[in-house]
Every structure is written in C-alpha cells, then in structure tokens.
C-alpha positions as CSV (number, residue, x, y, z in Angstrom):
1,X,-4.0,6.0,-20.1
2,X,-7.1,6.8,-18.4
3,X,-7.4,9.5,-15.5
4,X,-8.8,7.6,-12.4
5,X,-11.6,10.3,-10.7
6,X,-13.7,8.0,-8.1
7,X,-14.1,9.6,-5.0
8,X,-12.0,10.3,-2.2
9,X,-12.5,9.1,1.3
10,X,-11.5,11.1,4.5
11,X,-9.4,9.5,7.6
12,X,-10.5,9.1,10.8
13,X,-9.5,11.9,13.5
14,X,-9.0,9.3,15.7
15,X,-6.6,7.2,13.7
16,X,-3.0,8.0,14.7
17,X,-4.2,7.9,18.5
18,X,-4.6,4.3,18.3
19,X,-2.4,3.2,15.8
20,X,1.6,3.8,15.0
21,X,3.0,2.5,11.6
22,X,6.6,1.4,11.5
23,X,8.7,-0.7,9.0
24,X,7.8,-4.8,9.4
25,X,10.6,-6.6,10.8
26,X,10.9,-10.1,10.5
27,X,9.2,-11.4,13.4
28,X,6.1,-9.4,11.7
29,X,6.4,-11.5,8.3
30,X,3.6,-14.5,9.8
31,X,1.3,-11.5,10.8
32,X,1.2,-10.7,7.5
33,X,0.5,-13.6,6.2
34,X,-2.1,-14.5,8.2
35,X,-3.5,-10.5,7.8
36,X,-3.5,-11.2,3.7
37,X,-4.7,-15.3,4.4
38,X,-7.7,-13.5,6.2
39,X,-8.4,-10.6,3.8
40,X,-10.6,-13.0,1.7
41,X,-9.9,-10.7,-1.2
42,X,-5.8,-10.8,-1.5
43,X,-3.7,-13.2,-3.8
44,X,-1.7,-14.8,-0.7
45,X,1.6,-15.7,-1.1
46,X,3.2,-18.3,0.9
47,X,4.4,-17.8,4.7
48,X,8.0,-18.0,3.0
49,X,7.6,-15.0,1.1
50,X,6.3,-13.0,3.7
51,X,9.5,-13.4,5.8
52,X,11.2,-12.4,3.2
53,X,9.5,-9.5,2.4
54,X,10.1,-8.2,6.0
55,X,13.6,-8.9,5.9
56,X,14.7,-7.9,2.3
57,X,12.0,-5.3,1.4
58,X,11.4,-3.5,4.8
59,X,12.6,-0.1,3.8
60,X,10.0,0.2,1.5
61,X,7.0,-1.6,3.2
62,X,5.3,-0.4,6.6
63,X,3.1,-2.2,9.3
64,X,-0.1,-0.8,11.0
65,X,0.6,-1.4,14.5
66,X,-1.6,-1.5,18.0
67,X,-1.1,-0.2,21.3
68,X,0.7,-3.9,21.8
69,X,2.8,-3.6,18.6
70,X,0.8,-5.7,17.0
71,X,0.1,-5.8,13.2
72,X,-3.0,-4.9,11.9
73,X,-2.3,-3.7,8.7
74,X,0.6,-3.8,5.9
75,X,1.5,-2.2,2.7
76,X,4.4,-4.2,1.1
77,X,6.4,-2.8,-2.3
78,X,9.9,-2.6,-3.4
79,X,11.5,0.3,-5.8
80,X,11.2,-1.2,-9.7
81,X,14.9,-1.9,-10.8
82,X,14.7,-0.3,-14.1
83,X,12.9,2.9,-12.7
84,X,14.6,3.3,-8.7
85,X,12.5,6.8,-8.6
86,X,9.3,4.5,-8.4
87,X,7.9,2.8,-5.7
88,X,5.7,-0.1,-6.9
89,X,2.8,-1.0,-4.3
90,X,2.4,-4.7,-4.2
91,X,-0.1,-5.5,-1.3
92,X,-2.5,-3.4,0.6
93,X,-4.3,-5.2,3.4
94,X,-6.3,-4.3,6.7
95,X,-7.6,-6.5,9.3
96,X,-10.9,-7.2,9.5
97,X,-11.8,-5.9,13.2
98,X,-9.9,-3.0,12.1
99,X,-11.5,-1.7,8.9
100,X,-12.7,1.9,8.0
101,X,-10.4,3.3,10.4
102,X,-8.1,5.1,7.3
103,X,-5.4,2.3,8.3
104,X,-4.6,2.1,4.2
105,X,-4.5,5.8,3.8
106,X,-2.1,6.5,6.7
107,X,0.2,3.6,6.0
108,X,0.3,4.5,2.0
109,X,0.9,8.0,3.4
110,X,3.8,7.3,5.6
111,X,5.4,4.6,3.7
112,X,5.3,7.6,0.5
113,X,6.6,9.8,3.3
114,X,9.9,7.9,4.0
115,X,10.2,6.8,0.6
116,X,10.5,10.4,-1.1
117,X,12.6,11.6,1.5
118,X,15.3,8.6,1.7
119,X,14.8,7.1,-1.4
120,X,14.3,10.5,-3.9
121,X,10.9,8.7,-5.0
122,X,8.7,10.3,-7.3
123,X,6.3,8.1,-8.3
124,X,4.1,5.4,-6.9
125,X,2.2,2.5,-8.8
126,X,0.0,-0.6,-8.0
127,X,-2.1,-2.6,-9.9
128,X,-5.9,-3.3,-9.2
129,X,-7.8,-5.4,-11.1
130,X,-11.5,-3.9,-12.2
131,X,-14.0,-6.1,-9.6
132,X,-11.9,-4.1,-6.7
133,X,-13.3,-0.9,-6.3
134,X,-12.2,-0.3,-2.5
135,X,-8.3,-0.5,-3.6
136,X,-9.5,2.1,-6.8
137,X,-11.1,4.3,-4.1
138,X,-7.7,4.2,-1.6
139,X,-5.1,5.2,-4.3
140,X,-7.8,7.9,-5.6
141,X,-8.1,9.1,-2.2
142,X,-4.0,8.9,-1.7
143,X,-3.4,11.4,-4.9
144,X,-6.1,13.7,-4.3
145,X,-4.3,14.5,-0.4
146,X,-1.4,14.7,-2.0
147,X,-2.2,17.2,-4.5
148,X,-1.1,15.2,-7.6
149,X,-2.5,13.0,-10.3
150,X,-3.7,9.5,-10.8
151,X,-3.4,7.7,-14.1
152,X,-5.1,4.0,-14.9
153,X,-3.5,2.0,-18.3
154,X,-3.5,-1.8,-18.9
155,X,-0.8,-3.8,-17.5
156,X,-2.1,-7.3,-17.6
157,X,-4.7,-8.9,-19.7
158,X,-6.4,-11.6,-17.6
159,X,-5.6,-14.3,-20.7
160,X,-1.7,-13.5,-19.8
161,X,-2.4,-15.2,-15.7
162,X,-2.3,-18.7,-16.2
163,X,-5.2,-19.3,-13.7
164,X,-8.6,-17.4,-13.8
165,X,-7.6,-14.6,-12.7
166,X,-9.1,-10.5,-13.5
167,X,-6.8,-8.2,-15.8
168,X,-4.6,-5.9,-13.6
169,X,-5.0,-2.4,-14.2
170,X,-1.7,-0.2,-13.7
171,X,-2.8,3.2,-11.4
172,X,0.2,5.5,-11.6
173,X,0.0,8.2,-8.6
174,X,2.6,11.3,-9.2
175,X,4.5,12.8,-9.1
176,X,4.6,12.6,-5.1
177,X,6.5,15.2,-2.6
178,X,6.5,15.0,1.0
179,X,3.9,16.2,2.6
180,X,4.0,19.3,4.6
181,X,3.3,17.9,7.9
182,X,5.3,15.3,9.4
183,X,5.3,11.5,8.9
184,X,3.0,9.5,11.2
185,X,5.3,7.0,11.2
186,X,7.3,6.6,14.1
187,X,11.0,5.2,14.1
C-alpha cells in the first residue's frame, strides 16, 4: 500500500448557492447516463444499468442538482457485501458546462455525510486507474478535509480486463466521521 499525497484542491464559495445535492431517483437514471456518455473519460454503462442504479442503489449514491432540479453531476456506489462498514465509490462524473465548481468534492462530501450517519460507514474506496490524475486529485482532496488518511494498493492489473483497458488502482480513504458542520445535502 502506497500513501496517496498529490495536492488538495479547495471548493468554490459559491458552490452550495447554486447547487443542492440529493439522492437520484429513478427518473434521474437517463441523466446520468447521458452525464457519464458525455464525460469522454468514463467507462459508460448501458441506460439499463443506470436506472437501476437510481432505483436499487440510491441510498448510497447522490445527484448534483440545479436551480431546476436538474442533474449535473453524480457519484454512484453501493456498501461492499463482505465489508457493509465500507462504501465503495463506483462513478464520479461532472458535466462539462459545470466543471471546476467543487461539484465532486461536495457530492463525495455529502454522500460520506449520510453514509456514516445511517449506514455506520467507516471507510470509503474507489479505484482509479494511473492516466487519471483529476479523480487521484478529488479523493486526495476528500481525505485531507476530512482529516484522515488516503491509501493507494493494486486492485486490477490491466492484463486481468479483457479489453485494453489501464490497471485500477484501489484508493482507500479512512477512516471517515461526520463532519462537524452539517450535510449540504438537502432531503
């Protein structure tokens, strides 16, 4: 295990002015997709599996939202079966038009906000592969406001994908409390 140190980015003033972050509901699951279709960057699962995810995995996922309820950003993941203390991040993704805003920071912070407190989690992890040094940064960032550790050990080698496809790198972030001020998500 290596101990991830890149630098840590700081959110927006302006962020939770414009934007409100919620749990994604079904009707959100094509905004997603089309979110993760856009990214450029994100291994897109089909429309399918995005409804699904809103229905079945919603307590543990949160959605970016505009003045109009609209999604701009998500953050999916689901608690690991054999560990129910950990949270495991599976996609992090941000419009386009609304980039560098500290959408990803606030919606990893509130979805780790809710988590801890109705879920007991402790721990987060993700994977990352190496060429994504943005996602690296935004997990980095995410353990050094909360006050806690971040560790980086193989998961995946890329010979084990069978398509060309970069290793994945496991980040471990924990463990995690709530944080002393309250959740920005709203209900």
């Amino acid at each position: 295990m290596t101990p991830v140190l890149p630098s840590a980015t700081s959110t927006p003033s302006d962020l939770h002015s414009e934007h409100a972050f919620r749990p994604p509901d079904v009707n959100d699951g094509v905004r997603l997709w089309e979110v993760a279709r856009d990214s450029g960057v994100l291994d897109v699962n089909s429309s399918y599996s995005y409804l699904l995810w809103c229905r079945d995995f919603a307590a543990t996922s949160v959605v970016a939202v505009d003045r109009r309820d609209r999604p701009v950003g998500f953050v999916t993941g689901y608690l690991r079966p054999d560990a129910p203390t950990t949270v495991f991040v599976w996609q992090v993704a941000v419009d386009a038009a609304y980039r560098g805003r500290g959408l990803a920071g606030g919606m990893l912070d509130a979805l780790l906000d809710r988590v801890v407190r109705e879920a007991g989690v402790t721990t987060l992890e993700t994977t990352v592969s190496p060429d994504n040094p943005a996602s690296i940064a935004t997990f980095t960032a995410l353990a050094r406001r909360r006050g806690t550790d971040i560790v980086r050990s193989d998961l995946f080698a890329a010979g084990q994908f069978p398509d060309a496809h970069q290793p994945e790198h496991l980040y471990t972030v924990g463990p995690v409390a709530p944080t002393t001020l309250d959740s920005q998500e709203t209900p």
